[in-house]
One Martini backbone bead per residue (centre of mass of N, CA, C, O) as a GRO file, in nm:
protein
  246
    1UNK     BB    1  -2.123   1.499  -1.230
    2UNK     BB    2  -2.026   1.744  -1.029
    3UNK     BB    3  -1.962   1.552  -0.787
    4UNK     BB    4  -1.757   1.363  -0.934
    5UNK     BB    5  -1.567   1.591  -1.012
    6UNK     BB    6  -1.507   1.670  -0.680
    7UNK     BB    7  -1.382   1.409  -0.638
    8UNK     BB    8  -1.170   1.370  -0.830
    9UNK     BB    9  -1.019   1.641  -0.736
   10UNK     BB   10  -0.963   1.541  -0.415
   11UNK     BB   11  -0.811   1.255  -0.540
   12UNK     BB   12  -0.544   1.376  -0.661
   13UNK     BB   13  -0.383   1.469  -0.452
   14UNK     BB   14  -0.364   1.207  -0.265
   15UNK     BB   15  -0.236   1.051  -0.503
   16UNK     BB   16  -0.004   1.189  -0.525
   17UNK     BB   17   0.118   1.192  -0.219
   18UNK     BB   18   0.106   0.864  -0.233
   19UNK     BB   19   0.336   0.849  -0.444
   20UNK     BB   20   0.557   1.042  -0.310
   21UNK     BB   21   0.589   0.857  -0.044
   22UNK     BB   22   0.609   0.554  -0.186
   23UNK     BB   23   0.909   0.649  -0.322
   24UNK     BB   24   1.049   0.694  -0.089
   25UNK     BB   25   1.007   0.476   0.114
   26UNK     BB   26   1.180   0.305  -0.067
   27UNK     BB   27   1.449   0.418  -0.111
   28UNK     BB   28   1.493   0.383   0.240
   29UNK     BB   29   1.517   0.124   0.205
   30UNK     BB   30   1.717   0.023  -0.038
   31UNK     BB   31   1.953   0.174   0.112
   32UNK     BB   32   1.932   0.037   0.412
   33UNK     BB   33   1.968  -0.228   0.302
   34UNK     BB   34   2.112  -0.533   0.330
   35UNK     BB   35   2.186  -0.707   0.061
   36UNK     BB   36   2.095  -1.041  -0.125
   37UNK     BB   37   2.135  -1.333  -0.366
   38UNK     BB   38   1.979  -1.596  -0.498
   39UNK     BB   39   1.986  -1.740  -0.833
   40UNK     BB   40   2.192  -1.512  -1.020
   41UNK     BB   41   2.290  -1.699  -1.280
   42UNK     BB   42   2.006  -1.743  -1.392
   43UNK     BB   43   1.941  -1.462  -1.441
   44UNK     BB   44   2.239  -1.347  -1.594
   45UNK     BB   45   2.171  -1.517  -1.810
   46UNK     BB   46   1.912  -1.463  -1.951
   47UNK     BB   47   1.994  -1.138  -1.952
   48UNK     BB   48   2.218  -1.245  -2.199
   49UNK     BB   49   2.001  -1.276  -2.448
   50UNK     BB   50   1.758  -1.043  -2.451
   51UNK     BB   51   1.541  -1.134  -2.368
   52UNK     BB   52   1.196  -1.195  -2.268
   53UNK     BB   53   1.013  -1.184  -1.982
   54UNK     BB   54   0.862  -1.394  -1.734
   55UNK     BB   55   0.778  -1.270  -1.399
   56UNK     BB   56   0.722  -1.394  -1.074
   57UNK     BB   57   0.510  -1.283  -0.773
   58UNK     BB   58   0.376  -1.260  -0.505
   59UNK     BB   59   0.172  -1.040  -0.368
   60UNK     BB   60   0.316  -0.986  -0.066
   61UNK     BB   61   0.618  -0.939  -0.241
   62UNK     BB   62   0.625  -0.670  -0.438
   63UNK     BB   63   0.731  -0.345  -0.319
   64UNK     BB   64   1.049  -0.390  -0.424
   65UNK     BB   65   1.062  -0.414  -0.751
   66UNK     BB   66   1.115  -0.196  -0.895
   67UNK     BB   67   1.421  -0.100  -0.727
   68UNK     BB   68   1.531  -0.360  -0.911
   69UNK     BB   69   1.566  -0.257  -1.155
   70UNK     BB   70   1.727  -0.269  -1.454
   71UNK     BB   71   1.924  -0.045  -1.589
   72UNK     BB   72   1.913  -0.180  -1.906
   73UNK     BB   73   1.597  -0.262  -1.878
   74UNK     BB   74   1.294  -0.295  -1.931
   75UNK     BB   75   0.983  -0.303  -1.727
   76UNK     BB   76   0.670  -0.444  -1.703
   77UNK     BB   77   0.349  -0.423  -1.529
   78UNK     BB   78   0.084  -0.584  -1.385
   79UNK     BB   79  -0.211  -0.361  -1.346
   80UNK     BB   80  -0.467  -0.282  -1.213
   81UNK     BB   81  -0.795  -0.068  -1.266
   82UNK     BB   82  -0.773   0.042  -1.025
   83UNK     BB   83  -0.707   0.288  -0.782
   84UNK     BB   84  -0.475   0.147  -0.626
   85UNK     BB   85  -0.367   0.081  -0.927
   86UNK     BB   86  -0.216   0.386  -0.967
   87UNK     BB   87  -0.035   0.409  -0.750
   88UNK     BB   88   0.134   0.203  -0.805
   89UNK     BB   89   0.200   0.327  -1.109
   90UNK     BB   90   0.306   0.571  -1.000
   91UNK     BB   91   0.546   0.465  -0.843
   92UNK     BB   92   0.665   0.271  -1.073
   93UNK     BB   93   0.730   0.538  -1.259
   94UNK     BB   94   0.992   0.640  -1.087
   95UNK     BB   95   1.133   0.366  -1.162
   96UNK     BB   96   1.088   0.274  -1.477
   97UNK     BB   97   0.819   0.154  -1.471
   98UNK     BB   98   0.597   0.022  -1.656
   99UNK     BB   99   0.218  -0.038  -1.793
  100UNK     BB  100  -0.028  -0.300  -1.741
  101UNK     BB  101  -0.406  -0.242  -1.738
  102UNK     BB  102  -0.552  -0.533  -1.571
  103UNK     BB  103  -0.744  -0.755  -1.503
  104UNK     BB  104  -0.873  -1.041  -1.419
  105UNK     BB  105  -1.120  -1.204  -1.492
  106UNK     BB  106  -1.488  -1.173  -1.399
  107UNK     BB  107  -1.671  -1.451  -1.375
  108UNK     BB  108  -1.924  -1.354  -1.169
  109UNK     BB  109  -1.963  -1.054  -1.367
  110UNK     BB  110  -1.902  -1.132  -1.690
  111UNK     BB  111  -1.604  -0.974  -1.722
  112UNK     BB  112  -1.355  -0.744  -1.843
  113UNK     BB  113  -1.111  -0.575  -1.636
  114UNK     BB  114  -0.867  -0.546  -1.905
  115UNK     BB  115  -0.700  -0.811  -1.942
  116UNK     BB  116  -0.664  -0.834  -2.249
  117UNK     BB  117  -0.526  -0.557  -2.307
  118UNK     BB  118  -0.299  -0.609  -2.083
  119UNK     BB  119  -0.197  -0.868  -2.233
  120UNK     BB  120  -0.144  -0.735  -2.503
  121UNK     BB  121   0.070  -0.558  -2.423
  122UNK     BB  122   0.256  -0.753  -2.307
  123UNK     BB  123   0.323  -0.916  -2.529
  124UNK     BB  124   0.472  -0.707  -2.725
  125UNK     BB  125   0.658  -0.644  -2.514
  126UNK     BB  126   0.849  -0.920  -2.475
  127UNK     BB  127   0.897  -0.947  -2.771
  128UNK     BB  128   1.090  -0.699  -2.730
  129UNK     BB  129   1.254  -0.757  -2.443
  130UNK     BB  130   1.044  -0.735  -2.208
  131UNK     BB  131   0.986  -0.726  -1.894
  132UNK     BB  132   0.743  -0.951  -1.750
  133UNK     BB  133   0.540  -0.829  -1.411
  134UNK     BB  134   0.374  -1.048  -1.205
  135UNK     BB  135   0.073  -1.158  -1.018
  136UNK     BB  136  -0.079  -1.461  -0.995
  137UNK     BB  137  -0.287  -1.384  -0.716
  138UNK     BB  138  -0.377  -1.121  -0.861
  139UNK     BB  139  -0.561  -0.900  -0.673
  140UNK     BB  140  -0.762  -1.119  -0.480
  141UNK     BB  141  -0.677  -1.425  -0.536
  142UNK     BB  142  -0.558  -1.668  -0.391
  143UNK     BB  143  -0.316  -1.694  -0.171
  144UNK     BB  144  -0.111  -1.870  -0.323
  145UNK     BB  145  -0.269  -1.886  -0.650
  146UNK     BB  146  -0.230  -1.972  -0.976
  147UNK     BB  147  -0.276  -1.827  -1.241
  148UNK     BB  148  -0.229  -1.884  -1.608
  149UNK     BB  149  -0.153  -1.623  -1.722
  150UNK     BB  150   0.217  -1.646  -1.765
  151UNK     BB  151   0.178  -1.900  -1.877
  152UNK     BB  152   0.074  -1.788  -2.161
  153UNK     BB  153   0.247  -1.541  -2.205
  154UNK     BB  154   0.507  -1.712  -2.248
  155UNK     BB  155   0.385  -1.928  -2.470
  156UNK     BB  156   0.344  -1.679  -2.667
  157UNK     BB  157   0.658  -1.574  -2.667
  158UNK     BB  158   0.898  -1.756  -2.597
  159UNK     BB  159   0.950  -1.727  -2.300
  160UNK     BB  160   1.089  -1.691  -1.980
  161UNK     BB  161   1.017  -1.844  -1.651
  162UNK     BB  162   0.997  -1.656  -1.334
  163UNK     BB  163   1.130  -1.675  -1.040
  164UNK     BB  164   1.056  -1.418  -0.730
  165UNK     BB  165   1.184  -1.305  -0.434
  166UNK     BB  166   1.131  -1.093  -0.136
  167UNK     BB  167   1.272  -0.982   0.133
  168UNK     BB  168   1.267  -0.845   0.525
  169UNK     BB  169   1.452  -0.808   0.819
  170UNK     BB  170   1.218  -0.651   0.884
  171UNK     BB  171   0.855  -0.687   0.888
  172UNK     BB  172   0.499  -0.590   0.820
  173UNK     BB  173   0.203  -0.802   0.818
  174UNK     BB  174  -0.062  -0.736   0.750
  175UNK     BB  175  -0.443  -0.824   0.734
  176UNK     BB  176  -0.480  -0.962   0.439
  177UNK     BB  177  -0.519  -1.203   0.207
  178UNK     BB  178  -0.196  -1.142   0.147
  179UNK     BB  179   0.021  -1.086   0.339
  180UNK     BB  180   0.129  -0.805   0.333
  181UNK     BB  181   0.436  -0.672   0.295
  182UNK     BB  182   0.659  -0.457   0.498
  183UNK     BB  183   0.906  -0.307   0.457
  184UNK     BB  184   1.221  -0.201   0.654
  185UNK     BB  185   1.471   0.000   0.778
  186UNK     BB  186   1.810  -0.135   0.857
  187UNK     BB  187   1.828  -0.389   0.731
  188UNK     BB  188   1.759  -0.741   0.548
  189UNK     BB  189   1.782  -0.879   0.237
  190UNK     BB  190   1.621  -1.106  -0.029
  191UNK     BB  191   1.688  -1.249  -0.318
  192UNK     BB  192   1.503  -1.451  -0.536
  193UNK     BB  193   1.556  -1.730  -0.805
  194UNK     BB  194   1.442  -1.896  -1.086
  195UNK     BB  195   1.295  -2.140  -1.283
  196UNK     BB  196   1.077  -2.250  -1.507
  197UNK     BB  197   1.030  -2.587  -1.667
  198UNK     BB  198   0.954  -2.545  -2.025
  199UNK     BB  199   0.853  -2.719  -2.273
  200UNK     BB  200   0.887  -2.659  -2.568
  201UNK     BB  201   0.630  -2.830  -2.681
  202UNK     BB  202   0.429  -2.589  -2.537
  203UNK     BB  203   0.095  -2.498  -2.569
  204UNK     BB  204  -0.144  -2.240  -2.502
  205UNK     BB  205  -0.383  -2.484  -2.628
  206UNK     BB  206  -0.316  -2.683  -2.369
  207UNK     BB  207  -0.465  -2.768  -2.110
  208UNK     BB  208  -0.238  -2.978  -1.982
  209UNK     BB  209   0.024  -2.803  -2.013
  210UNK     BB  210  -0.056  -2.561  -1.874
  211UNK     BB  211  -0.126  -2.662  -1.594
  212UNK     BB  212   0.129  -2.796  -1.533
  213UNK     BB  213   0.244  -2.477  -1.572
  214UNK     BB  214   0.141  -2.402  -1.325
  215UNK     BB  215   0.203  -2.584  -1.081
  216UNK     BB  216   0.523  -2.568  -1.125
  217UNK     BB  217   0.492  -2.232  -1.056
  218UNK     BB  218   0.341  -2.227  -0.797
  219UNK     BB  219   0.553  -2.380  -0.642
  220UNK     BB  220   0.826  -2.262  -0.755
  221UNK     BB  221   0.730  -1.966  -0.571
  222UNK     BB  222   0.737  -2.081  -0.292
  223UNK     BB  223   1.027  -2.185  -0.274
  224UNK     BB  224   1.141  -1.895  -0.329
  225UNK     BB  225   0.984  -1.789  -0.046
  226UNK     BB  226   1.139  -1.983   0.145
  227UNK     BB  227   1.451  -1.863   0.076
  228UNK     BB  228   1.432  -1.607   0.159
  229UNK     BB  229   1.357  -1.651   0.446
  230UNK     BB  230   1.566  -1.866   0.526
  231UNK     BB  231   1.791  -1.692   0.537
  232UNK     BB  232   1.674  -1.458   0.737
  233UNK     BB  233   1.495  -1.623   0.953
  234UNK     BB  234   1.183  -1.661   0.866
  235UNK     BB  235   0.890  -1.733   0.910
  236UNK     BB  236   0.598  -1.912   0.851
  237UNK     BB  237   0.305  -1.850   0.819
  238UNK     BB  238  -0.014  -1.882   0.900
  239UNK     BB  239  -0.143  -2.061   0.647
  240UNK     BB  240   0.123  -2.178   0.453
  241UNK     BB  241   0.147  -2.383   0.169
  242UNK     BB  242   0.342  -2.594   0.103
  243UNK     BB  243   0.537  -2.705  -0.168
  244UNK     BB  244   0.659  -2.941  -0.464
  245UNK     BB  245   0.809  -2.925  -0.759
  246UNK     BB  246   0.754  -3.109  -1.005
   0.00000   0.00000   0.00000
C-alpha cells in the first residue's frame, strides 16, 4: 500500500502538467484555426426548444470538442474511468464542461466498468436539458462501429439524436486503433451536424428498433465525418468503410 502511494503521488504532477498543456493547446487550436460550420440550422432549431440532446462523434475526431461548448448550454461528456480518461475529464472541465464516468460493458470480463452508472447520470442530466456527447465507438472500438448506449439512451430521455464532425486541415493521425486526429494550430478546421431520424414509437425495450437506430446513427456519423473531411478537402483514410444511412 505503500508503494503504491508513492505511485499515485508521483502521478498526480504528471496528470496536472498533462491536463494544463492539453487545455492550452486545444485554446491555441480554437483561437488560430479558420472554422466554417455545416448543418448549422438543424442543431440551431433543436438548441431553440431547450430540449436535452444526445450528440454523438467518432473516437477520433473528438479533441475539439469541449472548446465548442455552447456558452449558454449545460454540456456533459461521457469518459472512460481510466487513467488516461482523468486527463480528459481534467481538460474538458477547463472548458465547463461536467463529465459522466464509465466505460462500455466489459463481456469479456463479465464486468460492468461504471457504465450503468455513468449511464444513469447521462439519463438524469439530458433529462434536465444537458446535451450529453458520447463516442459511440469508444473506448476501445472497433473503430466507426457504433455500440447502441446513446440510442438507448436517446430513446429513454425522449430527446433528439445528433451526429457530429470535426475536422481540421492540417491534422496528424495518430497510429491508434482509432486513428484519433491531432488537429493542427493556423489551419481551417470544419464542423458538420446531422440529426438521425428516430421513430416517435420507438422504445428503448425493443431490441429491433433499437438495432435499426443503430445502424442509421453508424452510417449517418460516418457520412457527417465524411462531409466535414470533404469540405477541407482531406482524403478518407486506408481502411475506412463508407456506408449509406438507411
Amino acid at each position: 500500500m505503500r508503494r503504491l502511494g508513492l505511485i499515485l503521488r508521483a502521478a498526480a504532477p504528471a496528470r496536472w502538467a498533462a491536463v494544463r498543456l492539453g487545455a492550452a493547446y486545444m485554446w491555441l487550436v480554437w483561437r488560430t484555426v479558420r472554422w466554417r460550420e455545416g448543418g448549422r440550422p438543424t442543431i440551431d432549431r433543436l438548441l431553440a426548444t431547450g430540449s436535452g440532446l444526445v450528440v454523438v462523434i467518432w473516437h477520433e475526431g473528438l479533441m475539439m470538442t469541449a472548446v465548442n461548448k455552447p456558452h449558454d448550454r449545460r454540456v456533459m461528456a461521457m469518459i472512460s474511468a481510466s487513467r488516461d480518461g482523468s486527463v480528459i475529464a481534467g481538460v474538458v472541465d477547463r472548458f465547463g464542461v461536467e463529465t459522466a464516468r464509465g466505460s462500455t460493458y466489459d463481456r469479456a470480463k463479465a464486468r460492468d466498468k461504471g457504465g450503468a452508472q455513468a449511464l444513469a447520470t447521462a439519463l438524469a442530466a439530458v433529462r434536465e436539458g444537458v446535451i450529453v456527447v458520447m463516442t459511440p465507438d469508444g473506448p476501445r472500438g472497433p473503430r466507426r462501429r457504433a455500440h447502441a448506449g446513446a440510442v438507448q439512451l436517446a430513446l429513454m430521455a425522449r430527446v433528439p439524436l445528433v451526429t457530429l464532425a470535426i475536422a481540421t486541415r492540417p491534422t496528424w493521425r495518430l497510429s491508434s486503433w482509432d486513428r484519433f486526429r491531432v488537429a493542427l494550430p493556423f489551419g481551417r478546421g470544419r464542423l458538420e451536424w446531422d440529426e438521425v431520424t428516430v421513430p416517435p414509437d420507438a422504445e428503448p425495450g425493443d431490441p429491433a428498433a433499437v438495432e435499426a437506430i443503430r445502424a442509421r446513427m453508424e452510417a449517418l456519423l460516418s457520412e457527417t465525418t465524411d462531409r466535414a473531411d470533404a469540405a477541407l478537402g482531406l482524403a478518407v483514410p486506408a481502411g475506412t468503410e463508407r456506408a449509406s444511412a438507411p
